[in-house]
Gaussian input, Z-matrix of N, CA and C with variables (Angstrom, degrees):
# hf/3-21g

backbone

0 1
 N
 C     1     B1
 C     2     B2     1     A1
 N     3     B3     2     A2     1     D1
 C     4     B4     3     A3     2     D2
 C     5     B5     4     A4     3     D3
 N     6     B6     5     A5     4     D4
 C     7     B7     6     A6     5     D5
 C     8     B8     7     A7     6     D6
 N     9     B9     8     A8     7     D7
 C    10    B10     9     A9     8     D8
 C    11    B11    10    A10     9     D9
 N    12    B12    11    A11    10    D10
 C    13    B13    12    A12    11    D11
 C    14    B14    13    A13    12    D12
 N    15    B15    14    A14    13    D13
 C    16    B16    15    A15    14    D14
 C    17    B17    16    A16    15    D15
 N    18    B18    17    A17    16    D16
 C    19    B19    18    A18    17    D17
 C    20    B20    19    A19    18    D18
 N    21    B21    20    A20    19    D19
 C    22    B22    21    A21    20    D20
 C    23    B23    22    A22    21    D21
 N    24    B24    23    A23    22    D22
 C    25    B25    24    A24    23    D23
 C    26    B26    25    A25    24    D24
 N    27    B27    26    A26    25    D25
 C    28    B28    27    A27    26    D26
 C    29    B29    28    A28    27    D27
 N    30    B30    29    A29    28    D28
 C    31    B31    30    A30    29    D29
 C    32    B32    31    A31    30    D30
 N    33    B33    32    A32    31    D31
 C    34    B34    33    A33    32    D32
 C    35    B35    34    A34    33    D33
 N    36    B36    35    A35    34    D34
 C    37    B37    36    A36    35    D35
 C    38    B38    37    A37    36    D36
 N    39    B39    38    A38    37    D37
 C    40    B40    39    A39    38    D38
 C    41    B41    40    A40    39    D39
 N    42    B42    41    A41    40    D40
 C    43    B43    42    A42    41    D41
 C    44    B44    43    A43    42    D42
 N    45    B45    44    A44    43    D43
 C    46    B46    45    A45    44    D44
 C    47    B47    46    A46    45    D45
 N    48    B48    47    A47    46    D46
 C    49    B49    48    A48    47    D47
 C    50    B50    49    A49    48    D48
 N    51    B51    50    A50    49    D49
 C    52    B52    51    A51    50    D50
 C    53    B53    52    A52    51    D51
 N    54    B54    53    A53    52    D52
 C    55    B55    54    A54    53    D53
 C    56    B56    55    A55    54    D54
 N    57    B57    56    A56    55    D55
 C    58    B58    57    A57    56    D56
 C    59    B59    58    A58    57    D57
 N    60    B60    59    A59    58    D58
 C    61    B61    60    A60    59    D59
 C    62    B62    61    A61    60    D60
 N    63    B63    62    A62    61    D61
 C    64    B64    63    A63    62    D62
 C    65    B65    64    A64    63    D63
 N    66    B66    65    A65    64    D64
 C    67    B67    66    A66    65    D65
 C    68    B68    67    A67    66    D66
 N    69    B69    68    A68    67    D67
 C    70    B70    69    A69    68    D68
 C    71    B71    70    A70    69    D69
 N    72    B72    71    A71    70    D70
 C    73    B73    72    A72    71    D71
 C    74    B74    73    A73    72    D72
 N    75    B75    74    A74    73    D73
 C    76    B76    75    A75    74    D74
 C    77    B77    76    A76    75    D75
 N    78    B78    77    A77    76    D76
 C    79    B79    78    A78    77    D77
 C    80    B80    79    A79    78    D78
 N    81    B81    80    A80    79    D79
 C    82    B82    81    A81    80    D80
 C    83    B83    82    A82    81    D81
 N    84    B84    83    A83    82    D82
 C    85    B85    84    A84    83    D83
 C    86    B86    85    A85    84    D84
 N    87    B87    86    A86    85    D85
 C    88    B88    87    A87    86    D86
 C    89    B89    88    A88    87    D87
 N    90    B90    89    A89    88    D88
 C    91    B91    90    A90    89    D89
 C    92    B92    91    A91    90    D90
 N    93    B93    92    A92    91    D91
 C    94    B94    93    A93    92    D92
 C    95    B95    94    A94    93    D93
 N    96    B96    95    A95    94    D94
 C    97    B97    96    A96    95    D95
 C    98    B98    97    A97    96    D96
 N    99    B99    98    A98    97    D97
 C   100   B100    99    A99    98    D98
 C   101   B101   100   A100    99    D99
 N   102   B102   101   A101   100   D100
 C   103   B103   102   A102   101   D101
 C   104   B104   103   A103   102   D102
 N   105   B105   104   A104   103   D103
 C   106   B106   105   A105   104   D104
 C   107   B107   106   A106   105   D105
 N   108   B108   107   A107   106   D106
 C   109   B109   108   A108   107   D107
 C   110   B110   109   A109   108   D108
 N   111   B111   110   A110   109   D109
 C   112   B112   111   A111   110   D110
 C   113   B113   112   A112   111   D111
 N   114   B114   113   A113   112   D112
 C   115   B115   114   A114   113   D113
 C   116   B116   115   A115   114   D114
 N   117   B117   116   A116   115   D115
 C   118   B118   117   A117   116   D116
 C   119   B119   118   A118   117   D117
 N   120   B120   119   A119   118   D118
 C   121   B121   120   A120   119   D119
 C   122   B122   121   A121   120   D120
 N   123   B123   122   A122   121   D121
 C   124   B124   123   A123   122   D122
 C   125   B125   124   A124   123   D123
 N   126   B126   125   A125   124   D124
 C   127   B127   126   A126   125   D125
 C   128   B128   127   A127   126   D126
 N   129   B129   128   A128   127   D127
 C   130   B130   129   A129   128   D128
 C   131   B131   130   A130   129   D129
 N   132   B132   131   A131   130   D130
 C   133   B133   132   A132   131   D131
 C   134   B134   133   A133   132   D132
 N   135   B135   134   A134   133   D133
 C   136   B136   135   A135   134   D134
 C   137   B137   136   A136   135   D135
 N   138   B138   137   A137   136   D136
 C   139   B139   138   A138   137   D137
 C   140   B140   139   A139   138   D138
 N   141   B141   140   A140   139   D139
 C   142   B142   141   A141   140   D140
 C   143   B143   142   A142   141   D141
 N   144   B144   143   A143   142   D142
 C   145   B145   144   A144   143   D143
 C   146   B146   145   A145   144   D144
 N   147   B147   146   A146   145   D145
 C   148   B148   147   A147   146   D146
 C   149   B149   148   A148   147   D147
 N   150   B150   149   A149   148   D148
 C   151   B151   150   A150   149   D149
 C   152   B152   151   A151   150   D150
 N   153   B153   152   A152   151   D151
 C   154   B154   153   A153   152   D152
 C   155   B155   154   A154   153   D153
 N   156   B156   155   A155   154   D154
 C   157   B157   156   A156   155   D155
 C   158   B158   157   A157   156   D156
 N   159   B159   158   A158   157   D157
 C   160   B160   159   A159   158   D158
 C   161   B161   160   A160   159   D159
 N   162   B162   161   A161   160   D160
 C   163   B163   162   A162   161   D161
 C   164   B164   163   A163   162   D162
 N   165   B165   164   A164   163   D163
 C   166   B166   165   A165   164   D164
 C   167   B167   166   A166   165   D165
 N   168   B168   167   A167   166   D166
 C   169   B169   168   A168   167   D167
 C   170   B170   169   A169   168   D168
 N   171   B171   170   A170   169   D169
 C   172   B172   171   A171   170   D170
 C   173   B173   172   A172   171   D171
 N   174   B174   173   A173   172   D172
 C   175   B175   174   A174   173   D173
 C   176   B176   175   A175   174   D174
 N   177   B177   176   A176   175   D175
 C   178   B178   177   A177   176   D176
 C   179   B179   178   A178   177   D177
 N   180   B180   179   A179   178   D178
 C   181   B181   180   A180   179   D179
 C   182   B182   181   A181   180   D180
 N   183   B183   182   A182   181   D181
 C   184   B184   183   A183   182   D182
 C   185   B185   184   A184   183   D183
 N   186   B186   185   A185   184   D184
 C   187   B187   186   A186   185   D185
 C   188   B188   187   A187   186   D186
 N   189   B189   188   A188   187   D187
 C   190   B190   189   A189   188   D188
 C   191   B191   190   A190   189   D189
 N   192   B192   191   A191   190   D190
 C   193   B193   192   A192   191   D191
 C   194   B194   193   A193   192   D192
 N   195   B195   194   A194   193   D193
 C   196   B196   195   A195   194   D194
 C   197   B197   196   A196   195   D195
 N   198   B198   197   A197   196   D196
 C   199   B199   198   A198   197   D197
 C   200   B200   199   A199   198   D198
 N   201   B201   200   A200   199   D199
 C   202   B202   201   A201   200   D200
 C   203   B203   202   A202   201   D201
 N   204   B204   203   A203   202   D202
 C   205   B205   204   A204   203   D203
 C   206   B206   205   A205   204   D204
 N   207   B207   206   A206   205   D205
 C   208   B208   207   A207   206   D206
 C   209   B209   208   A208   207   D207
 N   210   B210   209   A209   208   D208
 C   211   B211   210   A210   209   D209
 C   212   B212   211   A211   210   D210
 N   213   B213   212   A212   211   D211
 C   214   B214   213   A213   212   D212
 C   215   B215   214   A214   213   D213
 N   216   B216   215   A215   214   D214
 C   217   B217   216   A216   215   D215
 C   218   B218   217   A217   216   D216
 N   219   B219   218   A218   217   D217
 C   220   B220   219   A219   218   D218
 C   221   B221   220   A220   219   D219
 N   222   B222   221   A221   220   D220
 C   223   B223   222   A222   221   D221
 C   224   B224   223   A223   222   D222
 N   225   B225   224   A224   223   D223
 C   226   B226   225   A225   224   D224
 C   227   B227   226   A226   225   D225
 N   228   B228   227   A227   226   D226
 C   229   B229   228   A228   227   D227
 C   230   B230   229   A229   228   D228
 N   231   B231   230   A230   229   D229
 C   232   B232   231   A231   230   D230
 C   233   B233   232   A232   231   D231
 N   234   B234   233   A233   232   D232
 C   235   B235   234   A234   233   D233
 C   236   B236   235   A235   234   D234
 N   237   B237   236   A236   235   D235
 C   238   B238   237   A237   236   D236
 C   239   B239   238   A238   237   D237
 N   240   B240   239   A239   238   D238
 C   241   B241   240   A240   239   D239
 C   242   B242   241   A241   240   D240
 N   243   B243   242   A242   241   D241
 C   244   B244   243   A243   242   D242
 C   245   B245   244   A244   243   D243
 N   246   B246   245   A245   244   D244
 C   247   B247   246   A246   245   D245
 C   248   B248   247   A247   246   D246
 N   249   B249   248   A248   247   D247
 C   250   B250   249   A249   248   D248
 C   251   B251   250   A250   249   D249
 N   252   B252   251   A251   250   D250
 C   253   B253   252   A252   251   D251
 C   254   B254   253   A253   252   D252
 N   255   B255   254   A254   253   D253
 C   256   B256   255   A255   254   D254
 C   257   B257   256   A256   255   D255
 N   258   B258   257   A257   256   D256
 C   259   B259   258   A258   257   D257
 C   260   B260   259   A259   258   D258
 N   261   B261   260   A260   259   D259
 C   262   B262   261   A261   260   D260
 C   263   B263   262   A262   261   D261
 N   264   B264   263   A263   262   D262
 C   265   B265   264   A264   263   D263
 C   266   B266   265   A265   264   D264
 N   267   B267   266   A266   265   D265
 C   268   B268   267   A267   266   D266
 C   269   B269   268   A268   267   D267

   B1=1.4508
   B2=1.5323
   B3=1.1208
   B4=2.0133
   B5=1.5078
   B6=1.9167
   B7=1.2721
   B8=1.8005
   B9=0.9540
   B10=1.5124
   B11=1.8406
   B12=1.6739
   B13=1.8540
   B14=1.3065
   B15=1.6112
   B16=2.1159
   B17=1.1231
   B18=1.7117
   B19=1.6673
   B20=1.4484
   B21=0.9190
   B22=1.4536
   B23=1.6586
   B24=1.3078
   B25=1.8150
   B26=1.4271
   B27=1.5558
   B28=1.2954
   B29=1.3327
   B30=1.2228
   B31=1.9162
   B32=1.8622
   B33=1.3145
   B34=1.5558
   B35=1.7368
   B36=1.3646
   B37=1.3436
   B38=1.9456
   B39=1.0444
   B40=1.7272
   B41=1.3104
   B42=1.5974
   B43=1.5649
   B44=0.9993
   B45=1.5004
   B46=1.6202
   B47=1.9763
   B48=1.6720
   B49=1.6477
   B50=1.6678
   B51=1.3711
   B52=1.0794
   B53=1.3824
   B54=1.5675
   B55=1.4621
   B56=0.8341
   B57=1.7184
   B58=1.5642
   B59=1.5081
   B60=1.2188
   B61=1.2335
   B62=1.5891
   B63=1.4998
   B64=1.5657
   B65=1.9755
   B66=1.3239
   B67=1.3253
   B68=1.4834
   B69=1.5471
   B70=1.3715
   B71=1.2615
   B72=1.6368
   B73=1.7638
   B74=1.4885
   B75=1.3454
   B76=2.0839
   B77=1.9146
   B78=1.2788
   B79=2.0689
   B80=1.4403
   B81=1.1446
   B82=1.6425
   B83=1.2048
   B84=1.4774
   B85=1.3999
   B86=1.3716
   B87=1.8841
   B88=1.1863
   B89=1.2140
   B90=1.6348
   B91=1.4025
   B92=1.2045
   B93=1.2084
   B94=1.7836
   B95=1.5873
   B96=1.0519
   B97=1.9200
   B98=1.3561
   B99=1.4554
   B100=1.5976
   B101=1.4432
   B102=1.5620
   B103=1.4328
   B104=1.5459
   B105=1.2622
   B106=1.6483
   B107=1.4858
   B108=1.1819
   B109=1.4220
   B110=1.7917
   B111=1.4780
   B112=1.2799
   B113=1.9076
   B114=1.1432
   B115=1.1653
   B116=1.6602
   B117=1.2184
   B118=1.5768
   B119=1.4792
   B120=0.9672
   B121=1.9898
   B122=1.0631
   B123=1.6291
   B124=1.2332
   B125=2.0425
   B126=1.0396
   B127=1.9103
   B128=1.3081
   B129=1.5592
   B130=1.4249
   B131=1.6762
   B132=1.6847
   B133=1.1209
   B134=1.3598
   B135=1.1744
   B136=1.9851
   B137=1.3689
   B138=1.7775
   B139=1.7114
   B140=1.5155
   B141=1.4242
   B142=1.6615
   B143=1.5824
   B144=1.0996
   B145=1.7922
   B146=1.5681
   B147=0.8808
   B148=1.5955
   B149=1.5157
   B150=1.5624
   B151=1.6304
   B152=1.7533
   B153=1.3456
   B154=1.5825
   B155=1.9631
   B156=1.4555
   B157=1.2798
   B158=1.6239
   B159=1.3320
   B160=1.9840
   B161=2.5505
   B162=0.8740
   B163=1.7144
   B164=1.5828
   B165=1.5410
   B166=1.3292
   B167=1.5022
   B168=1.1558
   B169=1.4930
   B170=1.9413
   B171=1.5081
   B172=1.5303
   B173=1.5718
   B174=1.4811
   B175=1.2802
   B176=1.3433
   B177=1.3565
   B178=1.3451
   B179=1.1799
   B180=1.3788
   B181=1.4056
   B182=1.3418
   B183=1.3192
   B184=1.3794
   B185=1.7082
   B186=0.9955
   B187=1.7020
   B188=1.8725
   B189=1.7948
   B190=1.1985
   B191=2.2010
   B192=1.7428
   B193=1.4429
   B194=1.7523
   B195=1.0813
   B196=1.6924
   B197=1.9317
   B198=1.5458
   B199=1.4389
   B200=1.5704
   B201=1.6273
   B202=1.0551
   B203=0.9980
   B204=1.4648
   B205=1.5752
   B206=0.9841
   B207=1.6148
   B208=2.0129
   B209=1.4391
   B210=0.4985
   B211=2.0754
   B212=1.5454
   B213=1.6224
   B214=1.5247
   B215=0.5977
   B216=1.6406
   B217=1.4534
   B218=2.0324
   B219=1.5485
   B220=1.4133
   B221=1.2972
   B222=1.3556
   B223=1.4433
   B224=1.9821
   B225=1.4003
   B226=1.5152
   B227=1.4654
   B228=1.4510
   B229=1.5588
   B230=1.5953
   B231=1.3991
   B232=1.3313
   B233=1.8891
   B234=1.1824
   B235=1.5877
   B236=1.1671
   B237=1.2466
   B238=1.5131
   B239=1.1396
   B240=1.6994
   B241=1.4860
   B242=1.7366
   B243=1.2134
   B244=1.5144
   B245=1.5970
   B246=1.1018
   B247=1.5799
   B248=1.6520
   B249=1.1641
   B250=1.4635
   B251=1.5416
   B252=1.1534
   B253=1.7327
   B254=1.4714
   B255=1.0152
   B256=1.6671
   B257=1.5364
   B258=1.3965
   B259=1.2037
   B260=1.4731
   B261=1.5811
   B262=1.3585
   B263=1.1662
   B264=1.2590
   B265=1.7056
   B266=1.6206
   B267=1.2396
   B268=1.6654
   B269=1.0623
   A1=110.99
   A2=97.82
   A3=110.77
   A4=90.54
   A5=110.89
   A6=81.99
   A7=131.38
   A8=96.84
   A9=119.98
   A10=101.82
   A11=108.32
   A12=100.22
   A13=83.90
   A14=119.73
   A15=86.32
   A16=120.04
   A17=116.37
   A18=94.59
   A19=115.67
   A20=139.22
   A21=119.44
   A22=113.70
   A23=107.16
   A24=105.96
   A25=140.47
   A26=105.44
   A27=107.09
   A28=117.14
   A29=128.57
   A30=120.95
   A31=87.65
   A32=116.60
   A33=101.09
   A34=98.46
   A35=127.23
   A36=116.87
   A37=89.07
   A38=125.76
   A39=122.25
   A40=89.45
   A41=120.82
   A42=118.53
   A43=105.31
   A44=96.01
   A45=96.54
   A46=134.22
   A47=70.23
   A48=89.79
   A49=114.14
   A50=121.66
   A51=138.65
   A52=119.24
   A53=111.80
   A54=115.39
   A55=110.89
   A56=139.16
   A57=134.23
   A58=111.24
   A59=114.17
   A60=110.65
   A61=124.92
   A62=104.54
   A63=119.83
   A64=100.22
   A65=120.22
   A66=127.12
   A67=100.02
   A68=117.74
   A69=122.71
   A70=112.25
   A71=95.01
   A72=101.74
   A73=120.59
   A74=128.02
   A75=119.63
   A76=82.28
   A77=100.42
   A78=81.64
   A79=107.32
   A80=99.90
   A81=127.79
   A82=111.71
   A83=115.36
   A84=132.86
   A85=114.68
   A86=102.78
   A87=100.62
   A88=134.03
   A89=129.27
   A90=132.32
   A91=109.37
   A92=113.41
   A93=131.34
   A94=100.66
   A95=118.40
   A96=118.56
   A97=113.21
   A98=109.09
   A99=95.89
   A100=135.18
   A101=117.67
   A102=134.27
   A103=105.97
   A104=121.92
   A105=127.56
   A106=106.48
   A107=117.59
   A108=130.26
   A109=91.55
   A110=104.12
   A111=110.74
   A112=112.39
   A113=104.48
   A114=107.94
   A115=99.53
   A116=115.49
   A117=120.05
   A118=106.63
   A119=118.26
   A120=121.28
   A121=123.20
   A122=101.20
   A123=106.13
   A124=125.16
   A125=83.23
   A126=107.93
   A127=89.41
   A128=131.47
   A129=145.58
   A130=108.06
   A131=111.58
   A132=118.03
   A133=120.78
   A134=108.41
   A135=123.67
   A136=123.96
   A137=104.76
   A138=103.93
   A139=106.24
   A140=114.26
   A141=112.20
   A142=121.11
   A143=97.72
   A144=124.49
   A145=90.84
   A146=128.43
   A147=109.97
   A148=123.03
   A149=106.97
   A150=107.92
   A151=110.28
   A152=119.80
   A153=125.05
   A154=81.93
   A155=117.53
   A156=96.85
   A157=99.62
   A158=98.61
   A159=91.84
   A160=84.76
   A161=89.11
   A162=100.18
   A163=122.83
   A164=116.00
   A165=141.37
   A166=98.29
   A167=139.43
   A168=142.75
   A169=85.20
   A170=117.35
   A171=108.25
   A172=114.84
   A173=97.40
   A174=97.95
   A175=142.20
   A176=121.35
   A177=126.45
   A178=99.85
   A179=153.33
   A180=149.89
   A181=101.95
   A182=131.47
   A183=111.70
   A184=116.73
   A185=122.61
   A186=144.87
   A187=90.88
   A188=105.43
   A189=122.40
   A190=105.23
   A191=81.53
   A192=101.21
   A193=93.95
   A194=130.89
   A195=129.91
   A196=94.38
   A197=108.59
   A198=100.29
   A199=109.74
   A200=126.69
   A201=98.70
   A202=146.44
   A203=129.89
   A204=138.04
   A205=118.23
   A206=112.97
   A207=126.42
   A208=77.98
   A209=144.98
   A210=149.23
   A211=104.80
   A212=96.71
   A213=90.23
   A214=119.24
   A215=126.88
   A216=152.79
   A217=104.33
   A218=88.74
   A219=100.34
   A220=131.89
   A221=96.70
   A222=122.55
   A223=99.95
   A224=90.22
   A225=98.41
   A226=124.41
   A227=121.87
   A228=116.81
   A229=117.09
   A230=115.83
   A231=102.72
   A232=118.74
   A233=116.20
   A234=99.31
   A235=112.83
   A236=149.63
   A237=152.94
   A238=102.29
   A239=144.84
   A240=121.15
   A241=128.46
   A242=101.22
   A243=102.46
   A244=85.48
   A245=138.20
   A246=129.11
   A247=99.25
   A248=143.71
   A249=143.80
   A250=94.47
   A251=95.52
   A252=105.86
   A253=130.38
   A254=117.99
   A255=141.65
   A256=91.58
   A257=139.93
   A258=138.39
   A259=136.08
   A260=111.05
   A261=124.96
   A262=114.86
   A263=132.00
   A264=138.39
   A265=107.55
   A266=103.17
   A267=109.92
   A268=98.67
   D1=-30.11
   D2=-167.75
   D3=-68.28
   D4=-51.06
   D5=-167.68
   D6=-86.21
   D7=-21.72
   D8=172.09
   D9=-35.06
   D10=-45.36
   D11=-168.56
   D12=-80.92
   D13=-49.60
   D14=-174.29
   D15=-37.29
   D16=-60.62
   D17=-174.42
   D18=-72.85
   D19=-24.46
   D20=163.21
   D21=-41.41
   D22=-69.83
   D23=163.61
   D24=-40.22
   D25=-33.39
   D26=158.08
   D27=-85.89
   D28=-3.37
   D29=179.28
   D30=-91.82
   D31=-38.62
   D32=-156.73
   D33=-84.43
   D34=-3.44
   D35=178.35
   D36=-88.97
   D37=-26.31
   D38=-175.85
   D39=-59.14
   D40=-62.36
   D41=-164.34
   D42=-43.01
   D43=-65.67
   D44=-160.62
   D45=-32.39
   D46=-53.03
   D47=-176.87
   D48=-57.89
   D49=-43.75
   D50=159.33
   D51=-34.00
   D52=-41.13
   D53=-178.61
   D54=-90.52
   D55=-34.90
   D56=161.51
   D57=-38.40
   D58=-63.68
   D59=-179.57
   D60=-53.75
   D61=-47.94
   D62=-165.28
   D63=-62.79
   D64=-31.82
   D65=-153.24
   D66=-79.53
   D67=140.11
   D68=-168.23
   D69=-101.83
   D70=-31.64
   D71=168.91
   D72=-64.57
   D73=131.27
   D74=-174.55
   D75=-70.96
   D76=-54.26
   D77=-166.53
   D78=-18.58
   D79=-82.45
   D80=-168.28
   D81=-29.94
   D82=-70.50
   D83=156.39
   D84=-0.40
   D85=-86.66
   D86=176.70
   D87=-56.95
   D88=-18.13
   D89=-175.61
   D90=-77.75
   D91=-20.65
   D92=-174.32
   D93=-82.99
   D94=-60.16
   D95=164.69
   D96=-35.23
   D97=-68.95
   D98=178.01
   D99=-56.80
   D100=-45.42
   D101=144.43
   D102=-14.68
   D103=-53.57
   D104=-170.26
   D105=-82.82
   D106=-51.81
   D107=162.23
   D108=-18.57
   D109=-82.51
   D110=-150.86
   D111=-65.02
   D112=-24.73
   D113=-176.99
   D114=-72.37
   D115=-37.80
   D116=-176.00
   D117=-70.32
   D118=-15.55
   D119=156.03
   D120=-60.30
   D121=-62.47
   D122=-178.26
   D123=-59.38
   D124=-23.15
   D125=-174.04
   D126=-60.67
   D127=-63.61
   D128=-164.46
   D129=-65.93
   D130=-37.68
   D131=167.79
   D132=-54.80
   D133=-58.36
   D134=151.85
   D135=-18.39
   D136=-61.61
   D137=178.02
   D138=-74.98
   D139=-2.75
   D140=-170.51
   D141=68.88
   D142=51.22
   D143=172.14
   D144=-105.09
   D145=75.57
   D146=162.53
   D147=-66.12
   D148=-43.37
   D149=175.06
   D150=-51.61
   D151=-24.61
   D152=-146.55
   D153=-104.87
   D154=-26.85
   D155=-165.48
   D156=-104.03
   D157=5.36
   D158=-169.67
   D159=-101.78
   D160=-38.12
   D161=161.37
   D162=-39.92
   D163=-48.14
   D164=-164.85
   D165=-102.00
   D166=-31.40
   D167=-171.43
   D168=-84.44
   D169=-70.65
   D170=-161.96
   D171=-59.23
   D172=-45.70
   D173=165.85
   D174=-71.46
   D175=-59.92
   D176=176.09
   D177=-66.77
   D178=-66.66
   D179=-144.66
   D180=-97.84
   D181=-22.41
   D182=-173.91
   D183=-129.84
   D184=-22.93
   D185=177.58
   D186=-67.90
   D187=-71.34
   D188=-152.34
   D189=-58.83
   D190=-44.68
   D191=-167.46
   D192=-70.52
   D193=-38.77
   D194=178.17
   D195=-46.85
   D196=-66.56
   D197=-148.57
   D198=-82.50
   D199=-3.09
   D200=142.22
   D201=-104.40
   D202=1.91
   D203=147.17
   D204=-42.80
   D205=-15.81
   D206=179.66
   D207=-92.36
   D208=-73.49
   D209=-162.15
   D210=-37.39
   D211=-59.92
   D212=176.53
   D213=-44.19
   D214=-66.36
   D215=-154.79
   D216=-44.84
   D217=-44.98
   D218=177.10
   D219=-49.68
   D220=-66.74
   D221=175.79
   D222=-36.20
   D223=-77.70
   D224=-170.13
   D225=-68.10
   D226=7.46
   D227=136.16
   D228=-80.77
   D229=-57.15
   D230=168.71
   D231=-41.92
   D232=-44.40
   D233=174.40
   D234=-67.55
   D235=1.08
   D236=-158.38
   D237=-135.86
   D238=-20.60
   D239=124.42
   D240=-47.07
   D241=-36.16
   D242=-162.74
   D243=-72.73
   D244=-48.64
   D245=-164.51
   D246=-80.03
   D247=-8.86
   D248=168.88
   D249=-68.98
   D250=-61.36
   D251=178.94
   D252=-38.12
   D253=-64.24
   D254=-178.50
   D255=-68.32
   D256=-57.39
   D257=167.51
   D258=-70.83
   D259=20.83
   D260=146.09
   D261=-112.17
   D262=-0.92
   D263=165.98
   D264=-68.76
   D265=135.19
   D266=175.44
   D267=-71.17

């Protein structure tokens, strides 16, 4: 049984990672990073790193995943002034 969820865990951290990258949309993107984040905890939780997987959950999945969903967030008000903008010009 033990080993059966590793490989399940190790194919869905391949996906995953694959889909962060592969995804064209940033939303997506980023939801797909954190998703991996967390799975990459749990992986560490697995070898019994707890310090390395409770490390990888705040950080990678949740620190990392906060500041660019703030990034997004950014980006796409600043593009949504600039198009308010250009579209009140005669």
């Amino acid at each position: 049984m033990g080993i059966l969820f590793d490989l399940l865990l190790a194919f869905a951290l391949l996906w995953s990672a694959w889909r962060a990258i592969a995804l064209t949309d940033p939303a997506s993107a980023v939801v797909q990073f954190i998703v991996f984040g967390l799975l990459m905890a749990l992986a560490w939780a697995r070898l019994r790193a707890p310090d390395i997987a409770l490390a990888e959950a705040a950080i990678g999945a949740g620190l990392t995943g906060a500041l660019l969903l703030d990034g997004l967030g950014t980006l796409r008000t600043g593009q949504r002034q600039r198009d308010e903008q250009h579209g009140s010009r005669p």
